[in-house]
N, C-alpha and C positions, 0 to 999 in steps of 0.2 A: 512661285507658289508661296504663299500666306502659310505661315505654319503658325497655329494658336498656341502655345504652350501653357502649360501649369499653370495658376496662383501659385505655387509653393514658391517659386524660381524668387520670387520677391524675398522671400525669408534670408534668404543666402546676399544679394546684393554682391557687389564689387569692394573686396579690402581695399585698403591701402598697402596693406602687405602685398599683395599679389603685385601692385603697380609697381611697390620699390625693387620688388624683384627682378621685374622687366627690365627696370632701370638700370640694375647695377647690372646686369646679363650686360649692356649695349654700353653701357660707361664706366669701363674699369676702373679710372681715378677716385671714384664715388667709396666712400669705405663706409658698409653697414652695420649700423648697431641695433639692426632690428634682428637677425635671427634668435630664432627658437630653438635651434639646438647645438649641442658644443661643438667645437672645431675642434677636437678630439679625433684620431680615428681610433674604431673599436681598437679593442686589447688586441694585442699580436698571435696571443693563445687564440680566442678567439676568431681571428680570421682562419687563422692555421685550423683550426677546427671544423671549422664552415667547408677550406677548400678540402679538407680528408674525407666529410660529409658528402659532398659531392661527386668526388669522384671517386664514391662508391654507390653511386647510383638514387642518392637519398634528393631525387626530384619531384617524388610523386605525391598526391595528397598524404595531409592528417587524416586522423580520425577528427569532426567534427569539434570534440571538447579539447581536444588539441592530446598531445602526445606524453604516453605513462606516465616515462622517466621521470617527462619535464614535473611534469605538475606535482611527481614524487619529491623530488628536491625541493620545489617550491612549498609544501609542507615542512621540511627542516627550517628554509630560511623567513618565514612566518613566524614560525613557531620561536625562531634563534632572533631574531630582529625585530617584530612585529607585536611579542605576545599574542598573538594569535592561534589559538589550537584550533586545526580543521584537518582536511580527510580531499582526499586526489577527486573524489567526489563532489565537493566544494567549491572546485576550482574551473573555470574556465581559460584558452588560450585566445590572443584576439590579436588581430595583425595591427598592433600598438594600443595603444591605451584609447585612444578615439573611440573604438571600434567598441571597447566594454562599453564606453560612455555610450553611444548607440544603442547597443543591447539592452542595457540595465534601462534606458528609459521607453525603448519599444516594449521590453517586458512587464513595466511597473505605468507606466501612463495611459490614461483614455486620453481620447478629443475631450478636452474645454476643461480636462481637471487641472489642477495648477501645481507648480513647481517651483521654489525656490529659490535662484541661483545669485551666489554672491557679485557683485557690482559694485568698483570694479574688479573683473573675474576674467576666464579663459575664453576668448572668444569665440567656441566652440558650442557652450551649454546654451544658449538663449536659443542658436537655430536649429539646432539636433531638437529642443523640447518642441518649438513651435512647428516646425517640419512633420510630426507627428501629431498635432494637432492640440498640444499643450500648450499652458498657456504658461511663462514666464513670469514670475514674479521676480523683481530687483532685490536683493538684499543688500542695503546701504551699506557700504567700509567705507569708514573718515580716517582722514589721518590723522587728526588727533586724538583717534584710539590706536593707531600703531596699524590701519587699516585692520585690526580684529575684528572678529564679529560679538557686535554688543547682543545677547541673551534678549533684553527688552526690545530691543528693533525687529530681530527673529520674530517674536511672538506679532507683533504685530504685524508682520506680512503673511502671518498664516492665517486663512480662512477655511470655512467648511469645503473648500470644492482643493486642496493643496492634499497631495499623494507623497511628494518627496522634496526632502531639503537635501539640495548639492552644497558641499564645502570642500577647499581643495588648502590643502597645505602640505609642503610648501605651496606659497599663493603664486599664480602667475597673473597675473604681473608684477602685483607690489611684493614679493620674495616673504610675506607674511609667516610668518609660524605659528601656529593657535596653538594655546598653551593647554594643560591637560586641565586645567578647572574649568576653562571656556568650554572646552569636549562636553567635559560632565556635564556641562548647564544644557548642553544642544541634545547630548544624548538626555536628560532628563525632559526636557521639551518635546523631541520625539516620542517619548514613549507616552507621556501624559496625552499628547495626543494621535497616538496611533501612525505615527509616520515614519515613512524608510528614509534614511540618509546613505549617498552616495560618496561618498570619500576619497577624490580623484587625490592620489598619492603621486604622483610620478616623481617628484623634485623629492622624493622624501630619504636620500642619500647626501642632498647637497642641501647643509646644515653648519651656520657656524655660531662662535663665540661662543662657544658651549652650550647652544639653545640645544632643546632634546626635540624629538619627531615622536607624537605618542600618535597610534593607530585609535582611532573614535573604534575599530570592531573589538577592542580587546578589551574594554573595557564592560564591567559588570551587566550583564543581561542584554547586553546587546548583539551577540551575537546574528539571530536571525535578523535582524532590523537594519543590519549595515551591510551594505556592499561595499567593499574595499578593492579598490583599482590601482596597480600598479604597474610599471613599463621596464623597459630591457634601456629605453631608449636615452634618458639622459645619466642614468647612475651609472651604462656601461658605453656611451656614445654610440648606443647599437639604432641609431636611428631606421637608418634603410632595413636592417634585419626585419621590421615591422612583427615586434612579439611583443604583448604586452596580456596582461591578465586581471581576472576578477575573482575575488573569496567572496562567498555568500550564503546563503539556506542552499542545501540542496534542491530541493522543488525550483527555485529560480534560477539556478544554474542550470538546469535542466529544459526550463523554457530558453535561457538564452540561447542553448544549442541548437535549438532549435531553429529559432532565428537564422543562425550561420550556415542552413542552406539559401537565405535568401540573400546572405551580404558578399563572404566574403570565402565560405567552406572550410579555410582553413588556414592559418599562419604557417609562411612557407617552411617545410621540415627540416630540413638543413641548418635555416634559422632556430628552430626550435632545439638540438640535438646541440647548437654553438652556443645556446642559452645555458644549458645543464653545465657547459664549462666553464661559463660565464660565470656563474654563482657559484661552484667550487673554486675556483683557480683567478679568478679578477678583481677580488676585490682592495688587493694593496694595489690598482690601476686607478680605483676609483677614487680612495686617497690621495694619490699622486695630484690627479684631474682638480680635487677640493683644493688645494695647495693653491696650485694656481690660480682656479678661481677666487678665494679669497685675497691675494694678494692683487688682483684689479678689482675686486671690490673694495677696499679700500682705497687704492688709485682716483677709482670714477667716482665715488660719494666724494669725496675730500675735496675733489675737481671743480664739481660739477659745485659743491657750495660756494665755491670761491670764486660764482661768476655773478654779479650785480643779478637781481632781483630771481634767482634762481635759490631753490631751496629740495634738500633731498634728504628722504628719512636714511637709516641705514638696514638694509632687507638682512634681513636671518635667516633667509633660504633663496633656494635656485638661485637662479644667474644675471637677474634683472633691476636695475635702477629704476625709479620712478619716483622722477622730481617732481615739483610744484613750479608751474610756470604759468600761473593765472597773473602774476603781477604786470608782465607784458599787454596785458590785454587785447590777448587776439585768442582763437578757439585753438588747439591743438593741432585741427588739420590746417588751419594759417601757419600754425610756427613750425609744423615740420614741414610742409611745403618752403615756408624761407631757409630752415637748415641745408634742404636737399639744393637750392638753387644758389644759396652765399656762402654756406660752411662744404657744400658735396658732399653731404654725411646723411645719412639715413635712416631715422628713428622710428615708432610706431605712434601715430597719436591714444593718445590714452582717450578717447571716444571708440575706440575699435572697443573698446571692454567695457562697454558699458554707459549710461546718463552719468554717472559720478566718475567716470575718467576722464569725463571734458577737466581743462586746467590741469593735464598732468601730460607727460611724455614715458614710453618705454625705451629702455636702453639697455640691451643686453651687453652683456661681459665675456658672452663665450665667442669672443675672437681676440686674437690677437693685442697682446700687452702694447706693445708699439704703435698698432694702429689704435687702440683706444688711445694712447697720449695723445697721438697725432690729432685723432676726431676731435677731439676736447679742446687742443689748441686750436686749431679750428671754428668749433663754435666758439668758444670764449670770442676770437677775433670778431665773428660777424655781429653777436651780438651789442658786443661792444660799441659800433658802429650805429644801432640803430639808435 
């Protein structure tokens, strides 16, 4: 039988990620530098929490907006971290940070209005907007703006038919930090014309060199105009727990709920209950975690410039390198293809995020100190060669 499926199925396509996955499942010599999240496991509290959760029976659904407590504490730590003043009401629970980002644009977008999203950016926003029937607008990052987003570019990818500008910082992929003047200029643009911004925060724990993490919702009048998205999953390595959350207008939160009988009902409670410990009792864990990430961020930037015709900024957040490697002159998915078959290392081409991530590679740092030396001497070797 002929089975016709979707148009949408197109949107989605085949990563490369999914492939190197495969790969490194079936050849364990193969060491990768593509994951997305750290090689941490959660806090010890935290698990301990989860199993005392459990085996008292805490298997059964949330409540829809996700659970009191939780969202009671997540009011302190907003308000304690974020500047942010809001209300339990405010708040929704979402099985990781994905899942807001789905919400917020199933509640905020029509078919054919337009959207925003930075490029290169998360490679999640383009088909979540176009999957619903929106329509993606690129927002150009160069690097020699430090990949920020320039104020004057913004204006001009917005037109009359644009509902919402996405911006994420920390940036994934290039670890960007947007400073609180560049906010001002985005939140002034929004508002001049009438638009939500969506503020995928997750990286916004892992920050270095003394750069600051300012929240676009805490700034002056912008309260209802900003959804703020935030995760359990990289600042507590609580990946699998699948808990993440959104601050917004009440009235929107309220549609998002809504939504959540048709995704996902609820973030598991157990997870939820190991959250509330999380953010009382984890966070000298999450220090710990920055420690070492910053010491292989300086390892792999320092590396990675010292190899002929390779060039890499230095990121001020998350966990991610993203060099410039246009001088080779091959596309991204040529040069990680030859990494994975001469060096057996595993990168992400930077076309996965975007038209302006062609001539760049991703490189995470959440694995192992050793093995990034190792990858690096590695590549240096193959490169070398050609």
């Amino acid at each position: 039988m002929k089975i016709k499926l979707a148009d949408r199925i197109k949107v989605i396509g085949t990563t490369k990620i999914e492939e190197s996955l495969r790969i490194i499942e079936q050849h364990p010599e193969i060491i990768s530098l593509g994951a997305g999240e750290p090689d941490f496991p959660a806090p010890p509290n935290v698990i301990k929490s989860a199993e005392k959760f459990l085996e008292r029976g805490y298997t059964h659904y949330s409540p829809l907006q996700g659970r009191h407590e939780l969202r009671e504490e997540l009011v302190k730590k907003l308000k304690k971290d974020n500047r942010i003043d809001t209300n339990p009401e405010k708040i929704i629970i979402t099985c990781g940070s994905k899942e807001a980002i789905l919400l917020s644009v199933l509640t905020l977008v029509n078919s054919r209005e337009e959207v925003v999203v930075p490029d290169p950016g998360y490679i999640a926003y383009r088909p979540i907007v176009e999957l619903i029937g929106g329509v993606a607008k690129p927002l150009r990052l160069k690097e020699e703006d430090g990949f920020e987003v320039r104020p004057d570019i913004l204006k001009k990818s917005i037109t009359k038919k644009t509902k919402l500008i996405i911006i994420n910082t920390p940036s994934n992929p290039t670890g960007t930090v947007l400073s609180k003047k560049v906010l001002e200029e985005i939140a002034d643009i929004a508002s001049d014309r009438n638009l939500m911004i969506m503020s995928d925060e997750a990286y916004e724990k892992l920050i270095y060199d003394n750069s600051k993490h300012v929240s676009i919702g805490s700034l002056n009048g912008m309260e209802d105009r900003v959804i703020t998205i935030q995760s359990f999953s990289k600042t507590y390595a609580m990946c699998g727990f699948r808990v993440g959350y959104a601050v917004a207008n009440e009235t929107l939160i309220r549609e998002m709920k809504e939504f959540k009988i048709c995704t996902t009902l609820s973030a598991p409670t157990f997870s939820q209950l190991a959250a509330v410990e999380a953010l009382r009792n984890a966070n000298d864990y999450t220090k710990k975690m920055l420690m070492e990430y910053d010491r292989r961020r300086k390892m792999i930037v320092k590396r990675l410039n010292e190899i002929p015709k390779i060039s890499c900024t230095t990121p001020k957040g998350a966990f991610y390198a993203f060099p410039n490697i246009k001088d080779f002159k091959m596309s991204s998915v040529k040069f990680a293809d030859f990494l994975l078959k001469k060096a057996k290392v595993v990168v992400v081409p930077g076309s996965e995020f975007g038209e302006y991530g062609e001539g760049y590679i991703r490189l995470s740092y959440a694995t192992a100190y050793k093995k990034i030396a190792q990858s690096l001497d590695r590549i240096e070797s193959a490169l070398r060669k050609l």
